[in-house]
N, C-alpha and C positions, 0 to 999 in steps of 0.2 A: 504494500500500500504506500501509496509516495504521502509524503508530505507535503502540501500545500501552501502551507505556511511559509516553509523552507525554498520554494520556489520562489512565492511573491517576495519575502524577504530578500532572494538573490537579486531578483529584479528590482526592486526599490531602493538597494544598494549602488547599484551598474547604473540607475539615471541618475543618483547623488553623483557617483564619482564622473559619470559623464559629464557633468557642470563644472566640475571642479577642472576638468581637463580642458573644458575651454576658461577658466579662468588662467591654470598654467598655461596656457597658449597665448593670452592676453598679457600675460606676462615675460614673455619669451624663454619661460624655461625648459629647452626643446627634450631634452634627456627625462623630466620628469613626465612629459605631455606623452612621447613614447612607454615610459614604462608604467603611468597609471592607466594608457590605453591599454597595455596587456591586460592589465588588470578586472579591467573592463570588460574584456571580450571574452578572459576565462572565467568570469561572476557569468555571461549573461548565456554563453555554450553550456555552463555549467545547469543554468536555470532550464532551458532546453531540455540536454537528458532526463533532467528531474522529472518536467513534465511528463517526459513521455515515460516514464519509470522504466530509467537505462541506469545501471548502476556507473555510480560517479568515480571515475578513479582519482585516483591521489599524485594527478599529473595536472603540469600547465596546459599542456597540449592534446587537447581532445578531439583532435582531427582525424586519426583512423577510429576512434568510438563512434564520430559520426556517420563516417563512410561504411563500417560493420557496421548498422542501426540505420541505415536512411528509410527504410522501409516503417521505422516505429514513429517517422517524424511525422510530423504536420504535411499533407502533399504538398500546399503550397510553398513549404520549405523546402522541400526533396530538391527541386532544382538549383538551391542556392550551397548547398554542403559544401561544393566543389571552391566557392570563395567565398566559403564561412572558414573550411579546412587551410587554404595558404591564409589567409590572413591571421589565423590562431598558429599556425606554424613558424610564420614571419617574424611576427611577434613575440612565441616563447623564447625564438633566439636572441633578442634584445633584452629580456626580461633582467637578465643579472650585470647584463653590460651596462645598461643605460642605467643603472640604478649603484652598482659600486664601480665600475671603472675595471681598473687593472694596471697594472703598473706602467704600460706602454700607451693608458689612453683613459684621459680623465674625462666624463661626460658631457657635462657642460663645454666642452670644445671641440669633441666628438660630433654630438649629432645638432643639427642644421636645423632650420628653418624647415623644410624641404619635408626632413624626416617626419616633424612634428603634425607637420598635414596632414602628411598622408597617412600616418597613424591615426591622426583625429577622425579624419574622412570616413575612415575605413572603419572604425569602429564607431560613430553616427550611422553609418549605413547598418552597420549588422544588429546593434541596437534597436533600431525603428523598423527594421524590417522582422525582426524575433517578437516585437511587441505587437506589432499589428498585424500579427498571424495567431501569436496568443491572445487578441485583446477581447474576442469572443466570450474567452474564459478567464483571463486575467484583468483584471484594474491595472489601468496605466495611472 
């Protein structure tokens, strides 16, 4: 039996932090805007499975649960897995760089203008488009 609660809770979470990522974008701090987008995108893939009661694994990157599991999604999402799956991919790999660096690459001088877009872009899209397939049965 899935939890309900724990669903909406993920998604009420993911539209907070969505605002928060265009405030760090308004601020130009591109490193933080990329790695609260992962954030983002693994709260709202995450809210997804739940839905559909696909068990959640304890990864950032839930893009082959989705591609194993397109059959249990929403149809009208079936067709988007394929750039639900690289944009959650893309993303897990920035996940630890954008947020601690490394010795040969501090973040804030690392990632760009550029990055921050289209992180943002990209997870506004998956966002609104998971919500208004769920919003039948979810409160946006």
């Amino acid at each position: 039996m899935k939890n309900k609660s724990l669903v909406d809770d993920y998604l009420f979470r993911a539209k907070n932090r969505l605002e928060a990522v265009e405030l760090l974008y308004q601020r130009k701090s591109w490193a933080d805007v990329v790695r609260e987008s992962q954030e983002v995108v693994e709260l709202t893939l995450k809210a997804l499975l739940k839905h559909c009661n696909i068990e959640i694994p304890r990864l950032h990157d839930v893009s082959d649960i989705l591609k194993d599991n397109i059959q249990l999604l929403p149809p009208s999402l079936q067709k988007h897995v394929e750039a639900f799956s690289e944009i959650s991919r893309d993303m897990r790999r920035d996940r630890e760089l954008s947020f601690y660096g490394s010795e040969d690459l501090t973040p804030s001088e690392f990632y760009k203008e550029s990055d921050a877009k289209k992180a943002k872009e990209n997870t506004t899209w998956l966002v609104k488009t998971i919500l208004i397939a769920l919003s039948p049965i979810q409160k946006s």
